[in-house]
VEXDO-39950 format. One line per 8 residues: number of its first residue (from 1); their letters; for each residue z, y, x of N, C-alpha, C. Coordinates in pm, 1 decimal, m for minus. Example, Ala and Ser with C-alpha at 12.3 -4.5 7.8 and 13.67 -1.06 7.14 Angstrom:
BEGIN
1> as> 780.0,m569.0,1319.0,780.0,m450.0,1230.0,780.0,m330.0,1320.0 | 708.0,m225.0,1285.0,714.0,m106.0,1367.0,787.0,3.0,1290.0
END
This chain:
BEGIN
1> xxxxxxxx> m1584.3,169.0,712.9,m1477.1,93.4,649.4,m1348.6,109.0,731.4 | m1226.6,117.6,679.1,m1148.1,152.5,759.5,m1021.3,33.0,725.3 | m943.4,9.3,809.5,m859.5,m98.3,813.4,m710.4,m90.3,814.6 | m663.3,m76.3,682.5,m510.3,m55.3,651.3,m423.6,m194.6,675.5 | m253.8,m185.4,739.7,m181.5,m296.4,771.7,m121.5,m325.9,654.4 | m157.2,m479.5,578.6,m149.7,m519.7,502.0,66.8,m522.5,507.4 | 136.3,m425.6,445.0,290.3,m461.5,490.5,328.4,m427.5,627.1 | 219.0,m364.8,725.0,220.5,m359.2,847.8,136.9,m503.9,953.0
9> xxxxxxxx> 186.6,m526.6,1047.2,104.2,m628.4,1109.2,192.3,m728.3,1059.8 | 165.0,m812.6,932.3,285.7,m881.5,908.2,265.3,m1008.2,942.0 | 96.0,m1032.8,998.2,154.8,m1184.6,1078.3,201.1,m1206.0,1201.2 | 277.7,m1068.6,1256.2,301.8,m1120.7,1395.7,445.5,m1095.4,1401.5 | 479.3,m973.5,1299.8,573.6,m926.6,1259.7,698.9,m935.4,1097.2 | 766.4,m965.4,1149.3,854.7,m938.1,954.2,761.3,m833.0,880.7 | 711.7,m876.7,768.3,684.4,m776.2,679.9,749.4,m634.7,633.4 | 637.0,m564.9,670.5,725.1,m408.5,654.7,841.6,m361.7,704.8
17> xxxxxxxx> 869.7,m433.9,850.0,969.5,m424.4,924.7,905.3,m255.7,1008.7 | 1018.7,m207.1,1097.1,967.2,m86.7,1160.2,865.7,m138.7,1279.6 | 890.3,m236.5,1335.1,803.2,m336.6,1400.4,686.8,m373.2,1335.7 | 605.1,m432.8,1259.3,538.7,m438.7,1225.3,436.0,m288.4,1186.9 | 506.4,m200.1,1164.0,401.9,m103.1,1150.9,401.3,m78.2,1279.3 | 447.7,m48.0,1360.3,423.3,m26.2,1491.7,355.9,m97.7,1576.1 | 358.6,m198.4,1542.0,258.2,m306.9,1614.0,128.6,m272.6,1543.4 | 121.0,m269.0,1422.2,m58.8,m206.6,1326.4,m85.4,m77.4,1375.7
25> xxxxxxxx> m4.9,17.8,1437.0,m76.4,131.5,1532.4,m164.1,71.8,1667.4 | m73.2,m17.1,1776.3,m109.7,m92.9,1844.4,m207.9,m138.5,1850.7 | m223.3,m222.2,1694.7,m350.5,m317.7,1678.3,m447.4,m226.0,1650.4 | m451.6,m34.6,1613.7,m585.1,m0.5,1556.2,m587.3,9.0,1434.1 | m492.9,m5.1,1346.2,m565.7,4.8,1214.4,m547.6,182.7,1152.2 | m590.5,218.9,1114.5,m646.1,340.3,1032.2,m496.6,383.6,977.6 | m411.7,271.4,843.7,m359.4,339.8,782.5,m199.4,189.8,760.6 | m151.7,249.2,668.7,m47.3,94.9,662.7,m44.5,114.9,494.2
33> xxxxxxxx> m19.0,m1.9,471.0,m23.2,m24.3,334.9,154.1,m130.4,272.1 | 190.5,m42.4,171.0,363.8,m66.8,176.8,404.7,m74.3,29.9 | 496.0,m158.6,4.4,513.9,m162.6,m174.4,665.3,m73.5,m157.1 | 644.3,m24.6,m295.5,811.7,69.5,m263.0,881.2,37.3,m406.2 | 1022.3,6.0,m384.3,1097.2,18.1,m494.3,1248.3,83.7,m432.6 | 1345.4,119.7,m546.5,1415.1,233.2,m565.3,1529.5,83.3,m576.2 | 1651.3,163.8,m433.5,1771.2,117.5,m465.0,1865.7,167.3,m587.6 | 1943.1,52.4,m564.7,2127.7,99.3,m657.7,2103.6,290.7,m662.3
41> xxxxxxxx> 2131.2,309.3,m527.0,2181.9,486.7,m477.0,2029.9,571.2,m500.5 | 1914.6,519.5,m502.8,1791.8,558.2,m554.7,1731.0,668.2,m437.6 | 1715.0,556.8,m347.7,1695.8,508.5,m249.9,1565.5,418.1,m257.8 | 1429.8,550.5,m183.0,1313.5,465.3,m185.3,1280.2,364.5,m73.9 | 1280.1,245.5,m66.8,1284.2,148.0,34.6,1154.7,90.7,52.0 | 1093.1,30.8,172.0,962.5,m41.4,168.4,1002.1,m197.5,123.2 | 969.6,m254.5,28.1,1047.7,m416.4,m7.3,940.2,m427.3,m119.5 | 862.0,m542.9,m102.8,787.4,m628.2,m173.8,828.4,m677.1,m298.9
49> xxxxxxxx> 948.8,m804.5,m269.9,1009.2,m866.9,m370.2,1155.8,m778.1,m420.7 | 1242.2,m828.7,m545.4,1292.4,m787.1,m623.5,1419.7,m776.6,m572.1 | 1445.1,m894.4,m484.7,1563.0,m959.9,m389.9,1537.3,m979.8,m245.8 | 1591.0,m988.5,m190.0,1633.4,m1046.0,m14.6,1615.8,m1181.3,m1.5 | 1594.9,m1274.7,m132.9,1581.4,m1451.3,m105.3,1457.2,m1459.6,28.1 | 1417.9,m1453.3,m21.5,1261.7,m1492.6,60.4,1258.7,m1447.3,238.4 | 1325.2,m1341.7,234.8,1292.6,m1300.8,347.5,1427.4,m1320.5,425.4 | 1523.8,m1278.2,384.5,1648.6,m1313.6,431.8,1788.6,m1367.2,414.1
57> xxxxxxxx> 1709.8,m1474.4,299.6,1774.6,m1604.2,223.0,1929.9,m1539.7,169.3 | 1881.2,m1423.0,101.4,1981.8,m1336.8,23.6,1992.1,m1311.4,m95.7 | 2111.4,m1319.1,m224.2,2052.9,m1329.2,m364.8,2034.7,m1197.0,m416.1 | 2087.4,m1101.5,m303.9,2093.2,m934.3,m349.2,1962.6,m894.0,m377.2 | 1956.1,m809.8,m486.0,1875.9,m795.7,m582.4,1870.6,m690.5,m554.6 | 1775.6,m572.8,m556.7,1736.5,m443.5,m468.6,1787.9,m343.8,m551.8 | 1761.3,m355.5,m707.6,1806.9,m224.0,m756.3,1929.4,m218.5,m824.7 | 2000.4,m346.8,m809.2,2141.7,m375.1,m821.5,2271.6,m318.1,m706.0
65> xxxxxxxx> 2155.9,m300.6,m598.5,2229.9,m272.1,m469.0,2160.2,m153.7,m401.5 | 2309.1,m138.6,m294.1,2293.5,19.1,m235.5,2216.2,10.6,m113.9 | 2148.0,71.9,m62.2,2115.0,35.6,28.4,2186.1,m7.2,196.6 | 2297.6,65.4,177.1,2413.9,32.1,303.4,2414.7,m163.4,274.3 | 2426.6,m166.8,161.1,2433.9,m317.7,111.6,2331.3,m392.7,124.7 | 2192.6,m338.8,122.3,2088.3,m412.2,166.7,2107.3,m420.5,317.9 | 2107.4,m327.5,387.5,2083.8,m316.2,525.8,2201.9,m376.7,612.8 | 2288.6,m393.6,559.7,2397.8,m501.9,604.1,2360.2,m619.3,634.0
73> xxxxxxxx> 2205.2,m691.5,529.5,2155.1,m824.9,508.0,2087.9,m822.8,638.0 | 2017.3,m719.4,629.3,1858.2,m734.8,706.6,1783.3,m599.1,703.3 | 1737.8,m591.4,829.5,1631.3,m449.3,817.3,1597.5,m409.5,717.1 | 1597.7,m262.4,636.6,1525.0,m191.5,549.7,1456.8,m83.2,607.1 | 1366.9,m81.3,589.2,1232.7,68.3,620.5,1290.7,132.4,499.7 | 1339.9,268.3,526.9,1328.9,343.3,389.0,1148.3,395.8,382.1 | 1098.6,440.9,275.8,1020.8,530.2,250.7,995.9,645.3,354.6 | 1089.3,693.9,370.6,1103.1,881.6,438.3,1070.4,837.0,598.1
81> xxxxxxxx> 1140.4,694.3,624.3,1097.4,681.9,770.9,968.7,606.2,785.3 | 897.0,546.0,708.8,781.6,499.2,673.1,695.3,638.1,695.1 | 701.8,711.1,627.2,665.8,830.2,622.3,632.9,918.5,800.2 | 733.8,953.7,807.1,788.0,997.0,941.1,633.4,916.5,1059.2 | 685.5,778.3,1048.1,562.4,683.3,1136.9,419.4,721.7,1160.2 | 460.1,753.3,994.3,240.8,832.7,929.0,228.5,892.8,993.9 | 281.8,990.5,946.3,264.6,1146.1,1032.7,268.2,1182.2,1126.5 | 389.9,1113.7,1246.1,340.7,1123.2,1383.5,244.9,1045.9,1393.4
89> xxxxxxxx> 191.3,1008.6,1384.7,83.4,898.4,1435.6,m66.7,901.1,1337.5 | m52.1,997.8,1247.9,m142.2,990.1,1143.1,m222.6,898.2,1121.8 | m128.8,803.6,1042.9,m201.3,707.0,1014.5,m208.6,764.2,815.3 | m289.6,668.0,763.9,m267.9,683.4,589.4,m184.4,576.5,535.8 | m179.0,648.8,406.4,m120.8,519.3,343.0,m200.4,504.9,200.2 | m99.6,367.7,220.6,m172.0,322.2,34.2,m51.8,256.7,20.8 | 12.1,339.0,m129.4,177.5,281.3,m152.2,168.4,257.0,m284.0 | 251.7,104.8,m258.6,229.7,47.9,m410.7,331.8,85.7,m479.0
97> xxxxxxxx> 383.6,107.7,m612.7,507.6,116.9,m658.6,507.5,m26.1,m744.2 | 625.2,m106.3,m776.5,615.0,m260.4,m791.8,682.2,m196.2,m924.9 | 641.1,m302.7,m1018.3,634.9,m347.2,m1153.0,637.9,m450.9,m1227.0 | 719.6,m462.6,m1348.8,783.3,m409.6,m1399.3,982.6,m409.4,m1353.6 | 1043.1,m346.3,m1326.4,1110.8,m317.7,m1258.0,1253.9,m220.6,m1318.6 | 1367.8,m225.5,m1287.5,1520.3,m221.4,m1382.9,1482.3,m52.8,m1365.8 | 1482.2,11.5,m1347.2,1452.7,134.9,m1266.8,1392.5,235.0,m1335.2 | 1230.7,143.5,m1372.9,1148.6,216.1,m1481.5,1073.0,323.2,m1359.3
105> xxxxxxxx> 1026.8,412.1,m1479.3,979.8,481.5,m1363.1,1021.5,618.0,m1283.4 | 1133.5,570.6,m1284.7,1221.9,646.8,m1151.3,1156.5,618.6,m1003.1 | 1080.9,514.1,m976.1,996.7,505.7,m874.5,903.7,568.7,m856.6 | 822.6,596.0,m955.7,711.5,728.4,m928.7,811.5,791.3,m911.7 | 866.8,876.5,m965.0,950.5,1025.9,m963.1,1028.1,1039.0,m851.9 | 1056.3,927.7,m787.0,1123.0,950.7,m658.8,1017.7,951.1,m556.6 | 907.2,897.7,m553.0,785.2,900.9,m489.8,753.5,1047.9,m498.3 | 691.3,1081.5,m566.2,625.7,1224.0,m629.0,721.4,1323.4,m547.9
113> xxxxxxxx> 841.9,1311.2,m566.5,971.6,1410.8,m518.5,924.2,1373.6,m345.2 | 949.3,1261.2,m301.8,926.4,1280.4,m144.4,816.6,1346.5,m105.1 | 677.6,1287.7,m191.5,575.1,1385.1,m105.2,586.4,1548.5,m142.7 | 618.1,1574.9,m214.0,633.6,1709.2,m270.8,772.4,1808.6,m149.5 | 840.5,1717.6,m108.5,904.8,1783.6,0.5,819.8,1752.4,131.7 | 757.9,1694.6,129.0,677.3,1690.7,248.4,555.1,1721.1,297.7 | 509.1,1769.1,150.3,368.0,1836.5,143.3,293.8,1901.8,279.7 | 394.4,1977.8,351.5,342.2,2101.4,475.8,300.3,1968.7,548.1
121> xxxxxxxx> 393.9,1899.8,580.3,371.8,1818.4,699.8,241.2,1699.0,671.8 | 209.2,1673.0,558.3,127.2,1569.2,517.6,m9.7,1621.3,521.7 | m9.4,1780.5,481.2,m161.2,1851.8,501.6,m193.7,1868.7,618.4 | m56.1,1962.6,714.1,m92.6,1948.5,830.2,m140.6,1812.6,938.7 | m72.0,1677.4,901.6,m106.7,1550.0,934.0,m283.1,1586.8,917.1 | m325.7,1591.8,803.1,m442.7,1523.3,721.3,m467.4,1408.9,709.3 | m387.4,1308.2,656.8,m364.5,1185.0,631.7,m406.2,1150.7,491.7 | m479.7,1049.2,423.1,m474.9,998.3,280.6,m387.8,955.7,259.4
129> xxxxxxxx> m356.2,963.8,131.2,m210.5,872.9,79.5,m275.9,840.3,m65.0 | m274.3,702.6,m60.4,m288.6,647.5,m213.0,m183.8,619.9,m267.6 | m185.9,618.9,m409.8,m99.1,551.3,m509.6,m131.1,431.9,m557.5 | m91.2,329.5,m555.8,m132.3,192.3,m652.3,m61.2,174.3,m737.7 | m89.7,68.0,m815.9,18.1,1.6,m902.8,m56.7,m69.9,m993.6 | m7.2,m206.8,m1044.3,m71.4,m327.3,m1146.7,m30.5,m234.3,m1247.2 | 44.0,m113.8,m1285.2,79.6,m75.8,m1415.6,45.1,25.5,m1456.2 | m37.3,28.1,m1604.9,m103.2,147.9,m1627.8,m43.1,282.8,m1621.4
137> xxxxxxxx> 123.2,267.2,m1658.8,150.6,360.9,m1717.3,248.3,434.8,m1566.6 | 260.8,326.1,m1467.2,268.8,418.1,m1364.5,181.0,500.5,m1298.9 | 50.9,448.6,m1281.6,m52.0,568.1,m1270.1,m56.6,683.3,m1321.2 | m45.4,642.6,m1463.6,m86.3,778.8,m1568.9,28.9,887.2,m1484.3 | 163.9,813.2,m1496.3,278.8,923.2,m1474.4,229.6,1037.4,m1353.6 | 205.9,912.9,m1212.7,188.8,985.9,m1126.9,34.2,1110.7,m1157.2 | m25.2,1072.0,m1226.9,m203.5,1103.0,m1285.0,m141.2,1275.3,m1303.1 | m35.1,1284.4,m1417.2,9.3,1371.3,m1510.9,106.6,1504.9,m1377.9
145> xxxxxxxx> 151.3,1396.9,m1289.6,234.2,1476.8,m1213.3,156.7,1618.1,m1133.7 | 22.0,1619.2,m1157.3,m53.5,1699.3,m1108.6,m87.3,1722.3,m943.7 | m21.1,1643.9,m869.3,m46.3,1615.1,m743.0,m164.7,1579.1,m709.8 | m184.7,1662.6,m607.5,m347.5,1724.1,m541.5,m365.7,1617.0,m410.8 | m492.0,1532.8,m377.2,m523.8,1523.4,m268.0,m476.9,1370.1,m213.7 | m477.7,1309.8,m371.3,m425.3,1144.3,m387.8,m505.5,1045.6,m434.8 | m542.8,1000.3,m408.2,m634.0,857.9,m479.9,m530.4,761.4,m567.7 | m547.5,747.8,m669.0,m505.7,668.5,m756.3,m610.3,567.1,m778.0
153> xxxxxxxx> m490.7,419.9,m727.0,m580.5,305.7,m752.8,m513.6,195.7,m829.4 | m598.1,174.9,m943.1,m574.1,88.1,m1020.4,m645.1,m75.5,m1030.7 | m492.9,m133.9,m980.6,m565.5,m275.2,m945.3,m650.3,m373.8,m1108.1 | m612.2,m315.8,m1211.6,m650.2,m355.0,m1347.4,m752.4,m261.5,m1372.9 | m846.2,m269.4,m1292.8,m986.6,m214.8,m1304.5,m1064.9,m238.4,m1410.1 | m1055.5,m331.9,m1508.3,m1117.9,m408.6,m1593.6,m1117.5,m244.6,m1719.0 | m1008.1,m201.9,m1735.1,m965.8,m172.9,m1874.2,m959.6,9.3,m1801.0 | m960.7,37.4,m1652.9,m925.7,191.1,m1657.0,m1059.6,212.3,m1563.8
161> xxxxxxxx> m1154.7,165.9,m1538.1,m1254.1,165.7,m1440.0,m1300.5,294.3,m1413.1 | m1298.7,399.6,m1526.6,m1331.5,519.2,m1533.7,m1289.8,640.2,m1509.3 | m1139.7,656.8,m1531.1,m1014.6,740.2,m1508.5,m969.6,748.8,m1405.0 | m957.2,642.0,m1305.4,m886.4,720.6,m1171.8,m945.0,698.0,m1039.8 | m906.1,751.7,m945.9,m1030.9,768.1,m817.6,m1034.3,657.5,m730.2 | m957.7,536.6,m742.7,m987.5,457.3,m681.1,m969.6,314.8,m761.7 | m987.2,211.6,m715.1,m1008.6,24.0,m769.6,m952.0,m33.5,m675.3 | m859.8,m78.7,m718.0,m822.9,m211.2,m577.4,m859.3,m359.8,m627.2
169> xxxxxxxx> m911.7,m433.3,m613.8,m941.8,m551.0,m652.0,m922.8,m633.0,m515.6 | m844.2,m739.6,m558.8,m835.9,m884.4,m461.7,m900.8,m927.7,m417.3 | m928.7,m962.7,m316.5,m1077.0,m1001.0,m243.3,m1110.8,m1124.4,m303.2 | m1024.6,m1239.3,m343.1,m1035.6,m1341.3,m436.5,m1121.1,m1285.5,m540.8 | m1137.1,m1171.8,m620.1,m1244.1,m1149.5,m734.0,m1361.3,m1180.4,m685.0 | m1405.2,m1083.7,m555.6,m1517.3,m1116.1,m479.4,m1639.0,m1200.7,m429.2 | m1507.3,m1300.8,m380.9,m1614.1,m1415.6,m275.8,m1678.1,m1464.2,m454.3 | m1816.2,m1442.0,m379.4,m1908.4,m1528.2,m445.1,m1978.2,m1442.1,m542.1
177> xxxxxxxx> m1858.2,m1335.3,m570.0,m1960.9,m1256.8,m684.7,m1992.3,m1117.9,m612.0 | m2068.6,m1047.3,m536.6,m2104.4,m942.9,m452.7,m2150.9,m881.1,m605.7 | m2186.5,m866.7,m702.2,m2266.1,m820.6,m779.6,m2121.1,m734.5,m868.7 | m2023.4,m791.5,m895.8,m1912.4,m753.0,m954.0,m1864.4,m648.5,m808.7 | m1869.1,m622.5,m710.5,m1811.3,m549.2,m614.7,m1893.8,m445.1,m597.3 | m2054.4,m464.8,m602.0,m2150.0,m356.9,m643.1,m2159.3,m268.1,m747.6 | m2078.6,m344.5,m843.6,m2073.6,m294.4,m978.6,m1953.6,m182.0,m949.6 | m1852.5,m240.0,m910.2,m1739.2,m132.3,m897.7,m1750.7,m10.5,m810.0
185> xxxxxxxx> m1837.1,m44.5,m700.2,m1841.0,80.9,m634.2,m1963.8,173.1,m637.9 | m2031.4,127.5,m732.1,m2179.4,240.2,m827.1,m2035.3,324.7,m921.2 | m1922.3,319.9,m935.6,m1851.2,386.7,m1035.3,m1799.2,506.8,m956.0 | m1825.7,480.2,m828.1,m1818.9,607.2,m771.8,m1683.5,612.4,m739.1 | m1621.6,520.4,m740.0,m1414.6,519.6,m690.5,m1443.4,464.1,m576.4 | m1297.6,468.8,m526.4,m1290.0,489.4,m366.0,m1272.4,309.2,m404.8 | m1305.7,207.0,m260.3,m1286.9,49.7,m328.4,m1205.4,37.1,m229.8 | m1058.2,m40.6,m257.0,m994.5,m81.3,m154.9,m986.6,m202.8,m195.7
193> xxxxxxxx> m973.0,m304.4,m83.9,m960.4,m420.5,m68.1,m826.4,m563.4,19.6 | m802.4,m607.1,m115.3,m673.4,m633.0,m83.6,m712.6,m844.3,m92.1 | m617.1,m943.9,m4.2,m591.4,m877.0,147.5,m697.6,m972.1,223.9 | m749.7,m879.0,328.9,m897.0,m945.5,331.1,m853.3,m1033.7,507.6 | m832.5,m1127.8,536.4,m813.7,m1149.1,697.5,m884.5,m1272.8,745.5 | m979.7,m1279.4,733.8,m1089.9,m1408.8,754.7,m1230.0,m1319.2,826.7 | m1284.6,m1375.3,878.9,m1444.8,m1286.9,897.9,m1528.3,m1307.8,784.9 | m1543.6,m1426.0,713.3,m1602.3,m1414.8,591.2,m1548.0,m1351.9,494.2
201> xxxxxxxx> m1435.3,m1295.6,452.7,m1386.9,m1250.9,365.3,m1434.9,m1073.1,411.4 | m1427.5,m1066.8,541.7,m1461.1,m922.4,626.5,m1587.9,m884.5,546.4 | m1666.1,m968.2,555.0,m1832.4,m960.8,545.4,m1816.7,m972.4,392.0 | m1754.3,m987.1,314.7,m1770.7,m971.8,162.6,m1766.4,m803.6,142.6 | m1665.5,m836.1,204.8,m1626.2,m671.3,160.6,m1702.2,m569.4,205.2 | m1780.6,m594.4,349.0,m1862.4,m522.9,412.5,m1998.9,m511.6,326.3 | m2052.6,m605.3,238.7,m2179.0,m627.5,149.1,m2134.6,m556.7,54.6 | m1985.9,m520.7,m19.6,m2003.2,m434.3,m127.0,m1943.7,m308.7,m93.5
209> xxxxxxxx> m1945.2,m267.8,50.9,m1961.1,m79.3,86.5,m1790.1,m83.4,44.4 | m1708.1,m176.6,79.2,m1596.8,m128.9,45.4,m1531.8,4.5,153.1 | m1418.4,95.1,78.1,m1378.0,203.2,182.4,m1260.8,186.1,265.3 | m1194.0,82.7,221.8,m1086.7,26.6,299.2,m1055.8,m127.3,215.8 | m1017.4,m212.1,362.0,m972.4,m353.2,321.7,m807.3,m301.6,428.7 | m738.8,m394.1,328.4,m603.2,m468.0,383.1,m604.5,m590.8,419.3 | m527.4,m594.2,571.7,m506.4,m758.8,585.5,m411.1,m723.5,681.5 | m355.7,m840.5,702.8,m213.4,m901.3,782.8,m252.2,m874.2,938.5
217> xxxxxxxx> m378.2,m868.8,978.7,m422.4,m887.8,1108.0,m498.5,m729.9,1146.3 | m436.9,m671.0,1156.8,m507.4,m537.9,1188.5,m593.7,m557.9,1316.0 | m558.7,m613.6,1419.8,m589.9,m621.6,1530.2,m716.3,m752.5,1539.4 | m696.6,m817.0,1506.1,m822.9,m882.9,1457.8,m927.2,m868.6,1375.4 | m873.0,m807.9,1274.3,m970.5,m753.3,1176.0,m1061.1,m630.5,1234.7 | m1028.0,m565.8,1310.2,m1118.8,m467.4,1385.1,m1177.4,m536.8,1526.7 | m1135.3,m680.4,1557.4,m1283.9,m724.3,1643.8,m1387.8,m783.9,1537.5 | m1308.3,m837.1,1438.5,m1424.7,m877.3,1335.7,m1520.1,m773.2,1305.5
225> xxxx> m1496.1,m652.7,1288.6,m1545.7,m542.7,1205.8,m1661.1,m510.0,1337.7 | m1614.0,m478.9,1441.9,m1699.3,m449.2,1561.5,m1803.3,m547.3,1540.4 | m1779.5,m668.4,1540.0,m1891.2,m774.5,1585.2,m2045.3,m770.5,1426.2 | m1979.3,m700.6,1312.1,m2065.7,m709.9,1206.4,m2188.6,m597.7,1227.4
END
């Protein structure tokens, strides 16, 4: 089982700050796990929410704005230097693209375009890189783009269980039902697990053979993992 930084180490650190992934090398974890959406200038950025409220009590709205304009507020990770981190350090990723969103899916396509310039360096890495997304039809896009050597994971497992190579399901589906987590991974997809940072929540995921969990605690989550 291997242990991706949920946003990076984001309980010790700002979420998806350059700090925080750097601290989830620190802590051990395998890979980092990052949501991406597309500025004003289209401009792939690591940013969760839609706006700057939450994190840096800002009303700027991400794809309304440039990124010089975000980064004026508060730290932005672009993508490319997210990237950059992987690869020296080969770690993996699992990148969400967020939905539904002003943009459309100019976020795959700007996705697709980065790894596609970066292809040499990503084989030579040998790093995984997943795709996620709650939205069918961003999968499909990226599905169609013909890109080799990607796990596509679809957190709406219910309705595509069959079609793409990986399942992400909430560890909340889980507790309690091991039989629904057995079920998903007899389908033969890769199971990632989102966001798991408890030791009992560890041990759920560990009973249904998951291939990677996310959590906030990289560094804890791998003494948990040792001790099972």
């Amino acid at each position: 089982m291997l242990i991706y930084a949920h946003r990076g180490a984001s309980a010790d650190y700002r979420e998806m700050s350059r700090a925080a992934y750097l601290a989830a090398i620190e802590q051990g974890a395998d890979g980092f796990e990052c949501d991406l959406r597309l500025t004003k200038d289209r401009i792939l950025i690591c940013w969760h929410d839609d706006d700057l409220l939450r994190i840096a009590e800002s009303p700027l709205k991400v794809a309304r704005s440039t990124l010089s304009e975000l980064q004026a507020v508060t730290e932005i990770l672009t993508f490319e230097e997210l990237l950059d981190i992987a690869l020296s350090h080969r770690k993996n990723l699992a990148l969400e693209t967020k939905h539904p969103v002003p943009t459309g899916r100019a976020v795959e396509l700007e996705l697709m375009r980065a790894l596609s310039e970066n292809s040499a360096r990503i084989e030579a890495s040998g790093i995984d890189i997943a795709i996620m997304s709650f939205s069918w039809w961003a999968i499909r896009r990226v599905s169609r783009s013909g890109a080799l050597g990607i796990y596509l994971i679809a957190h709406r497992w219910q309705r595509i269980l069959n079609i793409f190579g990986g399942i992400g399901p909430g560890i909340f589906l889980l507790r309690g039902d091991h039989g629904l987590g057995r079920k998903l991974k007899r389908s033969n997809r890769k199971l990632f697990i989102w966001t798991v940072n408890t030791p009992e929540d560890l041990k759920v995921a560990h009973q249904v053979k998951a291939d990677v969990v996310m959590t906030d605690i990289p560094g804890k989550m791998r003494e948990y993992l040792s001790a099972l």
